[in-house]
C-alpha positions as CSV (number, residue, x, y, z in Angstrom):
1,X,21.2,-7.8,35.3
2,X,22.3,-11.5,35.7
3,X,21.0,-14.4,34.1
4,X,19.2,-15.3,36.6
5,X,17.2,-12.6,37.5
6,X,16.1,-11.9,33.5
7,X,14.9,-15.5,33.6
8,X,13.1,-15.1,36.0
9,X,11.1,-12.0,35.2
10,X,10.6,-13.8,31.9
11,X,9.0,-16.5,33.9
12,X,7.3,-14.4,36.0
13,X,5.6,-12.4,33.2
14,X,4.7,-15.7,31.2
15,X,3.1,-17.3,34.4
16,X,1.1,-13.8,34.4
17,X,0.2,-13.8,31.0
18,X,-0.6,-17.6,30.9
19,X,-3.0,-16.8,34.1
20,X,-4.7,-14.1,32.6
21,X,-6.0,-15.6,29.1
22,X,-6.6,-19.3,31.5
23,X,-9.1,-17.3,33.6
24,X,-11.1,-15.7,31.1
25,X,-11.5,-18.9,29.5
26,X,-12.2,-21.0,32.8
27,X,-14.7,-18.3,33.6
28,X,-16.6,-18.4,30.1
29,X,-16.4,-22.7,29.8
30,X,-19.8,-23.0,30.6
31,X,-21.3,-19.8,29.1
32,X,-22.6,-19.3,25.1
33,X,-20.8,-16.0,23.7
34,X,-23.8,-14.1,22.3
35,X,-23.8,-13.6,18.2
36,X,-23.1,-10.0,18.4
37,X,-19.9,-10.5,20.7
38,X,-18.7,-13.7,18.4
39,X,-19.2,-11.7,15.7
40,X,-16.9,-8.6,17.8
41,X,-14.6,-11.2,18.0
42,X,-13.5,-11.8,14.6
43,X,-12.5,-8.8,13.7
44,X,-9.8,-8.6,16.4
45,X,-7.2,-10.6,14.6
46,X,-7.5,-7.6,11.0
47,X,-7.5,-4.6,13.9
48,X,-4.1,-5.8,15.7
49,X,-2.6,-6.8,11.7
50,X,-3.3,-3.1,10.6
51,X,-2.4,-1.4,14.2
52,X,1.2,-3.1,13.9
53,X,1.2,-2.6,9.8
54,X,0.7,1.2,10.8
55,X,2.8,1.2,13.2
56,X,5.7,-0.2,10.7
57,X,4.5,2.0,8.4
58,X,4.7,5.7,10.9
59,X,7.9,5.0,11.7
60,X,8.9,5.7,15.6
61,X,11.7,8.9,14.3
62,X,9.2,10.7,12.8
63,X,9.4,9.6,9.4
64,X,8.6,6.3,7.7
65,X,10.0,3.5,8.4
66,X,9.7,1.4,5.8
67,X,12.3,0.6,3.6
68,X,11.2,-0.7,-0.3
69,X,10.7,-4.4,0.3
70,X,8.5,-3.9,3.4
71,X,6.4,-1.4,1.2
72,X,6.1,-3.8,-1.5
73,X,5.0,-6.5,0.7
74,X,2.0,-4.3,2.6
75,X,0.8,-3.9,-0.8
76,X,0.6,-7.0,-1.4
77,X,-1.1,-8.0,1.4
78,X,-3.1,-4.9,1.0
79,X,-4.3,-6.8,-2.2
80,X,-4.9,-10.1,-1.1
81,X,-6.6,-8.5,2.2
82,X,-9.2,-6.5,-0.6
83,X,-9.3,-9.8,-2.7
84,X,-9.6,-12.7,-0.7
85,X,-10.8,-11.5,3.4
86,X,-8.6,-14.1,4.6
87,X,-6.1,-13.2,7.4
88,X,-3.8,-16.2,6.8
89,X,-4.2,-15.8,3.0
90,X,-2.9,-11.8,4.0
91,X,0.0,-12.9,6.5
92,X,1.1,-15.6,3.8
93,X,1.5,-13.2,0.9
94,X,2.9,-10.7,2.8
95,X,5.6,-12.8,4.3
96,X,6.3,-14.6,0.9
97,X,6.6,-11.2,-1.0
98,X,8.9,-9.7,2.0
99,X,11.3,-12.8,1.7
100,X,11.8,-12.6,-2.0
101,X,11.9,-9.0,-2.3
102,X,14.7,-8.8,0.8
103,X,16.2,-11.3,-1.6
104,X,16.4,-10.0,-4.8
105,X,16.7,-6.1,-3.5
Protein backbone atom coordinates (compact mmCIF):
# COMPACT_ATOMS: atom_id res chain seq x y z
CA UNK A 1 0.00 0.00 0.00
CA UNK A 2 1.66 3.42 -0.78
CA UNK A 3 1.65 6.43 1.15
CA UNK A 4 -0.69 7.82 -0.54
CA UNK A 5 -3.42 5.64 -0.61
CA UNK A 6 -3.08 4.88 3.49
CA UNK A 7 -3.54 8.66 3.81
CA UNK A 8 -6.11 8.71 2.25
CA UNK A 9 -8.25 6.03 3.75
CA UNK A 10 -7.19 7.65 6.96
CA UNK A 11 -8.76 10.78 5.73
CA UNK A 12 -11.47 9.15 4.40
CA UNK A 13 -12.41 7.35 7.64
CA UNK A 14 -11.91 10.61 9.85
CA UNK A 15 -14.14 12.67 7.38
CA UNK A 16 -16.70 9.64 8.09
CA UNK A 17 -16.28 9.63 11.67
CA UNK A 18 -16.24 13.49 11.95
CA UNK A 19 -19.71 13.44 9.87
CA UNK A 20 -21.28 10.99 11.94
CA UNK A 21 -20.85 12.44 15.66
CA UNK A 22 -21.57 16.35 13.57
CA UNK A 23 -25.03 15.01 12.60
CA UNK A 24 -26.26 13.70 15.65
CA UNK A 25 -25.33 16.84 17.22
CA UNK A 26 -26.77 19.17 14.45
CA UNK A 27 -29.93 17.11 14.60
CA UNK A 28 -30.30 17.38 18.58
CA UNK A 29 -29.16 21.48 18.74
CA UNK A 30 -32.49 22.55 19.26
CA UNK A 31 -33.96 19.59 21.24
CA UNK A 32 -33.82 19.04 25.34
CA UNK A 33 -32.37 15.39 26.04
CA UNK A 34 -34.94 14.00 28.47
CA UNK A 35 -33.60 13.16 32.32
CA UNK A 36 -33.77 9.61 31.85
CA UNK A 37 -31.56 9.63 28.56
CA UNK A 38 -29.01 12.37 30.22
CA UNK A 39 -28.92 10.27 32.90
CA UNK A 40 -28.24 6.97 30.21
CA UNK A 41 -25.70 9.04 29.19
CA UNK A 42 -23.32 9.21 31.95
CA UNK A 43 -22.77 6.00 32.38
CA UNK A 44 -21.25 5.42 28.91
CA UNK A 45 -17.88 6.79 29.65
CA UNK A 46 -17.46 3.63 33.11
CA UNK A 47 -19.09 0.95 30.38
CA UNK A 48 -16.44 1.54 27.53
CA UNK A 49 -13.41 2.00 30.67
CA UNK A 50 -14.44 -1.57 32.01
CA UNK A 51 -15.17 -3.17 28.32
CA UNK A 52 -11.52 -2.25 27.32
CA UNK A 53 -10.09 -3.04 31.10
CA UNK A 54 -11.74 -6.56 30.32
CA UNK A 55 -10.67 -6.82 27.40
CA UNK A 56 -6.89 -6.19 28.65
CA UNK A 57 -7.59 -8.22 31.22
CA UNK A 58 -8.99 -11.69 28.86
CA UNK A 59 -6.26 -11.57 26.86
CA UNK A 60 -6.95 -12.21 22.92
CA UNK A 61 -4.52 -15.99 23.09
CA UNK A 62 -6.72 -17.38 25.44
CA UNK A 63 -5.00 -16.57 28.55
CA UNK A 64 -4.51 -13.31 30.41
CA UNK A 65 -2.93 -10.79 29.20
CA UNK A 66 -1.76 -8.82 31.77
CA UNK A 67 1.57 -8.74 32.84
CA UNK A 68 2.20 -7.53 36.90
CA UNK A 69 2.29 -3.75 36.44
CA UNK A 70 -0.94 -3.58 34.33
CA UNK A 71 -2.55 -5.75 37.21
CA UNK A 72 -1.36 -3.58 39.80
CA UNK A 73 -2.62 -0.58 38.11
CA UNK A 74 -6.48 -2.02 37.48
CA UNK A 75 -6.46 -2.42 41.11
CA UNK A 76 -5.75 0.66 41.69
CA UNK A 77 -8.14 2.18 39.67
CA UNK A 78 -10.38 -0.49 40.86
CA UNK A 79 -9.99 1.31 44.25
CA UNK A 80 -10.23 4.77 43.35
CA UNK A 81 -13.29 3.79 40.90
CA UNK A 82 -15.08 2.16 44.52
CA UNK A 83 -13.75 5.21 46.54
CA UNK A 84 -14.08 8.28 44.76
CA UNK A 85 -16.93 7.56 41.32
CA UNK A 86 -14.82 9.79 39.45
CA UNK A 87 -13.72 8.61 35.93
CA UNK A 88 -10.79 11.04 35.56
CA UNK A 89 -9.84 10.52 39.25
CA UNK A 90 -9.85 6.37 37.94
CA UNK A 91 -7.86 7.05 34.54
CA UNK A 92 -5.41 9.31 36.58
CA UNK A 93 -4.50 6.74 39.21
CA UNK A 94 -4.41 4.08 36.92
CA UNK A 95 -2.07 5.70 34.54
CA UNK A 96 0.20 7.13 37.38
CA UNK A 97 0.43 3.60 39.14
CA UNK A 98 1.14 1.90 35.48
CA UNK A 99 4.05 4.47 34.89
CA UNK A 100 5.78 3.89 38.11
CA UNK A 101 5.21 0.31 38.41
CA UNK A 102 6.67 -0.22 34.45
CA UNK A 103 9.41 1.78 36.15
CA UNK A 104 10.49 0.25 39.04
CA UNK A 105 9.47 -3.47 37.83
Amino acid sequence: MSVWSATLIVAMVGLMTYSMRAVVIVALANRTIPGWLARSLRSIGPAVLAALTLNLAAGGEGGPGMELAEALALVAAGGMALWKKNLLATLGIGMITLWVASAVI
